[in-house]
ZAMARGU-4260 file (C-alpha; in steps of 0.2 Angstrom, whole numbers, plus 5000, padded with zeros to 4 digits):
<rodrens>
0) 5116/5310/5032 | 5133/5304/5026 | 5133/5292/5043 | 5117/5285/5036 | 5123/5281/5019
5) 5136/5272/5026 | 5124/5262/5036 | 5112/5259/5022 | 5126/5253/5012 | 5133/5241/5027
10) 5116/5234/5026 | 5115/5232/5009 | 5131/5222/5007 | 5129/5213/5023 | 5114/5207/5016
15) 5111/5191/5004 | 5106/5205/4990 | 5123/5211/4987 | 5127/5195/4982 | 5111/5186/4975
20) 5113/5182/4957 | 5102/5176/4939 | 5108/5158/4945 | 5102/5160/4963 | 5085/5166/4957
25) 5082/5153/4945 | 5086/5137/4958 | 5074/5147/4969 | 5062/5144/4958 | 5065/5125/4954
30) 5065/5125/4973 | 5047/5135/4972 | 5040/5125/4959 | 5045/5109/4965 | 5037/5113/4983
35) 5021/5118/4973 | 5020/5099/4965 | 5025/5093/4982 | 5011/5102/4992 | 4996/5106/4980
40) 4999/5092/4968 | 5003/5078/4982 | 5019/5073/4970 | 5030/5063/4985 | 5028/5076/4997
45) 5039/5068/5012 | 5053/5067/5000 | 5050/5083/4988 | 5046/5094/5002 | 5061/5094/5010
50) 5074/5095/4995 | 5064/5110/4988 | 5065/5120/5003 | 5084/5114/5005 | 5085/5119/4987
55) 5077/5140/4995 | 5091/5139/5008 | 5106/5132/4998 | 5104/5149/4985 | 5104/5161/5000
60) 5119/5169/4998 | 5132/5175/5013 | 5124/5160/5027 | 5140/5153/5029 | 5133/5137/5026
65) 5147/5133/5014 | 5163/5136/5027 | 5157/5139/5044 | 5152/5127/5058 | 5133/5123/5057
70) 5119/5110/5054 | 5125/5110/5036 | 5142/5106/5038 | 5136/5093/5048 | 5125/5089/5033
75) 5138/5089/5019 | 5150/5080/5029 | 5139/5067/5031 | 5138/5065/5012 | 5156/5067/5007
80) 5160/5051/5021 | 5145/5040/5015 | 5136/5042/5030 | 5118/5048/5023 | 5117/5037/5008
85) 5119/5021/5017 | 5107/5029/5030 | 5093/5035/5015 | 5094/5014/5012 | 5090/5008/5027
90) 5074/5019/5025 | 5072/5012/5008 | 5072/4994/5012 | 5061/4997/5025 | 5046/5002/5014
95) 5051/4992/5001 | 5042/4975/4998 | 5052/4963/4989 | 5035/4950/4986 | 5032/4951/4971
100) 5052/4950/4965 | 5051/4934/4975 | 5036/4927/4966 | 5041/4931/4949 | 5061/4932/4949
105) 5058/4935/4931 | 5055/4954/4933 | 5072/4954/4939 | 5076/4956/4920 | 5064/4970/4918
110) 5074/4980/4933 | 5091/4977/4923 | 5084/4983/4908 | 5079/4999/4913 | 5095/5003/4916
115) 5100/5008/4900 | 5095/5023/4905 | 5111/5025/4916 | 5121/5022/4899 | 5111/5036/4888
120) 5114/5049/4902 | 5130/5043/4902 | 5133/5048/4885 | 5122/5061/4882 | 5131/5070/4898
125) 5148/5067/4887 | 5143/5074/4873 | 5139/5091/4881 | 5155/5092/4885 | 5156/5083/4904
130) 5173/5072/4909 | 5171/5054/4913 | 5169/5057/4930 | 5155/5069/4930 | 5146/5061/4915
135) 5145/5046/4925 | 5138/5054/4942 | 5124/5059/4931 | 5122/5045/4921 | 5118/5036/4936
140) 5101/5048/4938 | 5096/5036/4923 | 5095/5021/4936 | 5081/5033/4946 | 5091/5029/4962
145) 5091/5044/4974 | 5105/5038/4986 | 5116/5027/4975 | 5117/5043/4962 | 5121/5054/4980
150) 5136/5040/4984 | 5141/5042/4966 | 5141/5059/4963 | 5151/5061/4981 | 5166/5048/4972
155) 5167/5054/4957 | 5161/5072/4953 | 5160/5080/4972 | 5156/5097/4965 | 5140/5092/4955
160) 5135/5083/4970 | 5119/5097/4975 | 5114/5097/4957 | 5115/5077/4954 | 5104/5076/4971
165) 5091/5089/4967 | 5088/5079/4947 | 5089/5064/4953 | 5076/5066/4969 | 5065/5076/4957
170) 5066/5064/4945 | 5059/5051/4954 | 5047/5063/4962 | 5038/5066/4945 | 5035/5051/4939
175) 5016/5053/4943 | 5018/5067/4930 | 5028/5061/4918 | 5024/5042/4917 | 5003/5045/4917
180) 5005/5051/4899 | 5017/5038/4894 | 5009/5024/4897 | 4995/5031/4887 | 5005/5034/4874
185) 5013/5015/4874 | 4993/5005/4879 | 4978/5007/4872 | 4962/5005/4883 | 4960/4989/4884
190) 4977/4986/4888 | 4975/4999/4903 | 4959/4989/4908 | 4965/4972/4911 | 4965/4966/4928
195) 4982/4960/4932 | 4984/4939/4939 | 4989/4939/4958 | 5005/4931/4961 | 5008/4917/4974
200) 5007/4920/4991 | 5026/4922/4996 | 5031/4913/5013 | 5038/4923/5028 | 5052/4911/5026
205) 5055/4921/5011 | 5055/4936/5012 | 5066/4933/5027 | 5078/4923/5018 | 5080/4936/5004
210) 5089/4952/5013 | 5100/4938/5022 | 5106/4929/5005 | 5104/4945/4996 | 5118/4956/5005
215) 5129/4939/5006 | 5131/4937/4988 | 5130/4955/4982 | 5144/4960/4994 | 5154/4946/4991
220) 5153/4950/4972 | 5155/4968/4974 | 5165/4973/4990 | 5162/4992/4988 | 5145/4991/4989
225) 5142/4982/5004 | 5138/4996/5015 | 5124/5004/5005 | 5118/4984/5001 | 5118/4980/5017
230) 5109/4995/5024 | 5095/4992/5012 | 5094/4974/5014 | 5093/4979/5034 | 5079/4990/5033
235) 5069/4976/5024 | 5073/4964/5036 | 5067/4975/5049 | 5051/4976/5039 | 5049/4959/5037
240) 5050/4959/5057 | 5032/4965/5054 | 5018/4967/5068 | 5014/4950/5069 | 5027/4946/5079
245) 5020/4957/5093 | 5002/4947/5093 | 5004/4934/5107 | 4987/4926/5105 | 4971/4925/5094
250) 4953/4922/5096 | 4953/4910/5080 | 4959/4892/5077 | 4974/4889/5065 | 4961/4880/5054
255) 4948/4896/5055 | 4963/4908/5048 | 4963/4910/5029 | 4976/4925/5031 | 4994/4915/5026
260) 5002/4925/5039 | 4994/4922/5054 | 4991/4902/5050 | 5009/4902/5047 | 5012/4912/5062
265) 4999/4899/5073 | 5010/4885/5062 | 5029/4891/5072 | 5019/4893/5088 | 5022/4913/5090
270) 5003/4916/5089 | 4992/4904/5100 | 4974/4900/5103 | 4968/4909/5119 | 4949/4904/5117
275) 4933/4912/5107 | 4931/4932/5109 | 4919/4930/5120 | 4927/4919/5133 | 4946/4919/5132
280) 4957/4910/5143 | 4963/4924/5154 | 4975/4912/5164 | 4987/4907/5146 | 4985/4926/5144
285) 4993/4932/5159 | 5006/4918/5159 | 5009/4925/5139 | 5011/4942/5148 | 4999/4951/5136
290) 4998/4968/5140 | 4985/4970/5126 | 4969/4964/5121 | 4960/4970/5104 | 4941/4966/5105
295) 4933/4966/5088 | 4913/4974/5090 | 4910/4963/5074 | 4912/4944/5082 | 4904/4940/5097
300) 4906/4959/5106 | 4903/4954/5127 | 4905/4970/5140 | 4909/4957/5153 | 4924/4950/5144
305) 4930/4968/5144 | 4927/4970/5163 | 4936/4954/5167 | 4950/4957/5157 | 4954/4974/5165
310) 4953/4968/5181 | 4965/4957/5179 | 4976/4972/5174 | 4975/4970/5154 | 4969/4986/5145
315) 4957/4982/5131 | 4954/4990/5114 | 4937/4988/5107 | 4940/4991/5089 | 4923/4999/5080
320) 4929/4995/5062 | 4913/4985/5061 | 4902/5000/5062 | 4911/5010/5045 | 4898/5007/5032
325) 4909/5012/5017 | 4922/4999/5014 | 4937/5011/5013 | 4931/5017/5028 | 4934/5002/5036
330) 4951/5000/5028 | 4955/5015/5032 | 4957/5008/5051 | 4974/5001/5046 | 4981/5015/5052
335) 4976/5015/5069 | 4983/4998/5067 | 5000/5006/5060 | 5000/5019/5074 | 4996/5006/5087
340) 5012/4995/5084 | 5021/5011/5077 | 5022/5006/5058 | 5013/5024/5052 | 5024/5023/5034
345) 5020/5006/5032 | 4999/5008/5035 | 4999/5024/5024 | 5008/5015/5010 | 4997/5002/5011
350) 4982/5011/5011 | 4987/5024/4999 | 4990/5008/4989 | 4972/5000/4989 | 4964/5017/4985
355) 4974/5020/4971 | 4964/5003/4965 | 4950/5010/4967 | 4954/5028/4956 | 4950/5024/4938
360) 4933/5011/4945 | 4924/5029/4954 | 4928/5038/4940 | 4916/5028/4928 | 4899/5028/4926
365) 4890/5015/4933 | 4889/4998/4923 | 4870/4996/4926 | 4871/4978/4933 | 4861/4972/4944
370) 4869/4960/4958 | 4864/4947/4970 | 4873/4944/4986 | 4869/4931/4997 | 4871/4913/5003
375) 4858/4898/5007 | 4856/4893/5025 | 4855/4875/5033 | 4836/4878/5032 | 4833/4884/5018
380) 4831/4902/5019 | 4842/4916/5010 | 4854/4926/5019 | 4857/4941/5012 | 4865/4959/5014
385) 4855/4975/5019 | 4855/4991/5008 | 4867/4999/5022 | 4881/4987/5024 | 4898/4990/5018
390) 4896/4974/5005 | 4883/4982/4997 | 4890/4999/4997 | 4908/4990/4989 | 4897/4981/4975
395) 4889/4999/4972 | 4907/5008/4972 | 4911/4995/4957 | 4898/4999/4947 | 4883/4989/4951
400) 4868/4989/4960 | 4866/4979/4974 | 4848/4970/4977 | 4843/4972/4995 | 4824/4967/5003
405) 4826/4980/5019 | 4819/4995/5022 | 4834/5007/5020 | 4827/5018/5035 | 4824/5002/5045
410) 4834/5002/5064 | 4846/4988/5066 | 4861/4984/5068 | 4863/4969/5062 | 4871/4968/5043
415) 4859/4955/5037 | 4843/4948/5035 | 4836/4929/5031 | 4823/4930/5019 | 4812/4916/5009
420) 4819/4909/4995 | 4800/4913/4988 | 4804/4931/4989 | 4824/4933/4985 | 4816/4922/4968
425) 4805/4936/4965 | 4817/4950/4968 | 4834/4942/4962 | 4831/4928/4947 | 4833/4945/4935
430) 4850/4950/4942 | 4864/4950/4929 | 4875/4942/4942 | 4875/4932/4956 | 4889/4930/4970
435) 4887/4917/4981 | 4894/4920/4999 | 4906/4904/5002 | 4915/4914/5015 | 4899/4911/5027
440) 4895/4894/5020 | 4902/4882/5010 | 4914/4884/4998 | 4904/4879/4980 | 4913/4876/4964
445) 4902/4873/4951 | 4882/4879/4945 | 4877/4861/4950 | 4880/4863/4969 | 4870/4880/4970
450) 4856/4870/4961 | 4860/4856/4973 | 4854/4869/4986 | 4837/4875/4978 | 4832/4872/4958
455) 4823/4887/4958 | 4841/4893/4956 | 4841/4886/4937 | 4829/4899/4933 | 4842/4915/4937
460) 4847/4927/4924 | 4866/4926/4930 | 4864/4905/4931 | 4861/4904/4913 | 4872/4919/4906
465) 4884/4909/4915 | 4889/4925/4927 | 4889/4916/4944 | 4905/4918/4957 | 4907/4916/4975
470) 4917/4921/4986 | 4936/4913/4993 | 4936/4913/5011 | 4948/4927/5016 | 4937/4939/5011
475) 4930/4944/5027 | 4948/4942/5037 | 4958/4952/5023 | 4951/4968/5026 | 4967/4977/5019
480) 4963/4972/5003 | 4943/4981/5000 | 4952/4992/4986 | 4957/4975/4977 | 4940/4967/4981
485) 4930/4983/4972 | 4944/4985/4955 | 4937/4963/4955 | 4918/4967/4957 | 4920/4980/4942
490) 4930/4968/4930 | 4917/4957/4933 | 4905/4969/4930 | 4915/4973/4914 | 4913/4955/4909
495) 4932/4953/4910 | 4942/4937/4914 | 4951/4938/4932 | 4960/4929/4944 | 4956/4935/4961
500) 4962/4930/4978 | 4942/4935/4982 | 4931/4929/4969 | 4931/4915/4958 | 4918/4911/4946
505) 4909/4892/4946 | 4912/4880/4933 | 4894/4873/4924 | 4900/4856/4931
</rodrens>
């Protein structure tokens, strides 16, 4: 019995319980908590995740994580020689899009001014009693930068380093918690409802340019930084590589592209024209060495093409985008495009991004506004979208109703129909707007060019409440931007003033 004892008691203080502690317990459950926002809340669960479950096995006592050879000595010494941070910035700069700073430089000033936070933690860390040193390794958590408060903390107070990493990752983490009410606080509704002005396009040129002179002059200012500078900068410029690069060839025209990249890209010669879809110049493609074709079932869809070109040893993809009938459907297929030319990070970002557009829109009620989409052909007829398509789906997710003449149950797979400008009259000259088609046809700019096309039109609801709009030309190439496209459609429904890179509204004259 005795012998048994003694055994229960080897256990016990072999074991982490002998030495586990209030302090242990309560950063165990920061690290539960946090992996509870993480997982069921969605709060950054890539980056979260892993510090809350680093934060379960930090506070298990007797591991020998602390003194014995291991993963986490590996770990820590990474940390105290500056390896990790400069590394966690080469991430950053790779999904970090620096376009609109390069379009507006102004909010450059908006970036320094939030910095003041680094100065309140700074002194509010001093006044709780804190030395220089540590007060300013957590005064740089103010700043809300992960690895620079890590490359900090590491220089200046080593032994808050776990504690300065854990706040300043779950800082940043929570800001869908903590800035949603906030901005409530600080905006009324109708400040919260404006549609924002798109910025310039920003060149490739750009964008290249700014990682390069970025890290020159930053460096050269402030030598000590230069490897977490650099490293950032590096990871943009890799993003800026982009996918593009990889396309070889391209079934459009440069003066049929109305996606600024890819004219751009046609401009410098890295993307050529190798023929329509549905004959392409198999020869320049072989000489290119493609060793992929994307077939789009939308444009000019031919079997045969497919046959040929996998006879000649290229392997096609025929992309089905065309058939989704929900617009984020279709823009969901950005990540097979991410997976395809191994950008995953980059296509979930982006569609996360255009969704998010769409949150406060499907959570309102419908506006009750009837809509007409459509444009005018050479004959005369009206072309217009059936009750199935994905455009009249996306006027319907912003609020609307779309007018369509089909028979919902109808089989076909075509997207639309021509009808008599008799009947579209009949059915459409009530609609509270109108949205002219310019993508397809001609690009009108004033109420006098649609009457140009039939007079009948003078007698539209929309013409003379003035709501008439059409549409730019990249709507139908920029499928990437169906969440922007929908958060437009509902301002105008709202009746708000916008500027859109897809609708514009036509001038009387």
């Amino acid at each position: 019995m005795e012998a048994f004892v003694v055994a229960l008691q080897s256990v016990w203080n072999d074991s982490g319980f002998s030495a586990f502690t209030m302090g242990h317990a309560i950063m165990m459950l920061v690290g539960i908590i946090l992996l509870y926002l993480a997982i069921g809340k969605g709060f950054e669960p890539l980056l979260l995740s892993p510090i809350a479950f680093g934060c379960l096995l930090a506070n298990v006592p007797k591991t020998g994580f602390e003194d014995q050879p291991g993963v986490m000595q590996v770990i820590l010494y990474g940390i105290h020689h500056e390896i990790f941070p400069p590394l966690i910035f080469l991430g950053v700069g790779a999904m970090t899009d620096f376009g609109p700073l390069i379009a507006n430089p102004k909010t450059l000033l908006l970036g320094a001014a939030a910095q003041a936070g680094v100065f309140v933690s700074l002194l509010g860390a001093m006044m709780l009693g804190f030395t220089v040193q540590e007060a300013s390794a957590i005064g740089i958590i103010g700043g809300a930068d992960g690895p620079t408060a890590i490359y900090l903390a590491a220089k200046m107070a080593p032994n808050l380093l776990g504690a300065i990493a854990v706040a300043a990752y779950s800082y940043m983490s929570l800001v869908p918690l903590i800035q949603p009410p906030i901005m409530k606080l600080c905006t009324t509704e109708a400040d919260r409802k404006i549609v924002m002005a798109q910025l310039r396009p920003v060149t490739r040129f750009e964008k290249i340019v700014f990682p390069i002179a970025t890290t020159i002059v930053i460096s050269l200012l402030l030598p000590p930084v230069c490897s977490l500078i650099g490293m950032l900068m590096l990871g943009n410029l890799f993003k800026e590589a982009g996918c593009l690069d990889r396309l070889s060839f391209s079934g459009t025209k440069e003066d049929g592209w109305y996606i600024p990249e890819a004219k751009q890209a046609m401009q410098a010669q890295t993307l050529a024209y190798a023929g329509k879809y549905n004959a392409p110049d198999v020869e320049q493609m072989l000489a290119g060495d493609c060793d992929l074709a994307i077939e789009s079932t939308m444009i000019l869809h031919n079997p045969e093409v497919k046959e040929q070109l996998e006879t000649c040893g290229i392997p096609v993809i025929v992309e089905h985008s065309s058939y989704e009938t929900d617009p984020l459907g279709r823009l969901e297929w950005v990540k097979f495009y991410g997976a395809l030319f191994d950008a995953e990070d980059a296509a979930e970002q982006l569609f996360a991004s255009e969704t998010a557009k769409t949150a406060d829109v499907l959570n309102e009620a419908p506006t009750g506004k009837t809509v007409a989409f459509f444009y005018v052909t050479t004959n005369g007829g009206v072309n217009v979208r059936k009750s199935g398509d994905y455009v009249s789906k996306m006027i319907e997710l912003a609020g609307g109703t779309c007018i369509t003449f089909d028979d919902s149950d109808e089989e076909n797979a075509l997207s639309t129909m021509t009808i008599q400008m008799e009947t579209f009259y009949e059915q459409a000259k009530d609609a509270d707007y109108i949205i002219y088609n310019s993508t397809i046809d001609s690009e009108l700019t004033s109420v006098s060019e649609l009457l140009q096309k039939n007079a009948l039109f003078a007698d539209f609801k929309a013409v003379m409440e003035g709501h008439v709009y059409g549409t730019g030309k990249n709507m139908f190439q920029e499928t990437t931007g169906y969440g922007t496209m929908i958060a437009d459609m509902h301002a105008i429904f709202t009746g708000q003033e916008i500027k859109s890179d897809y609708f514009y509204k036509l001038t009387e004259e």
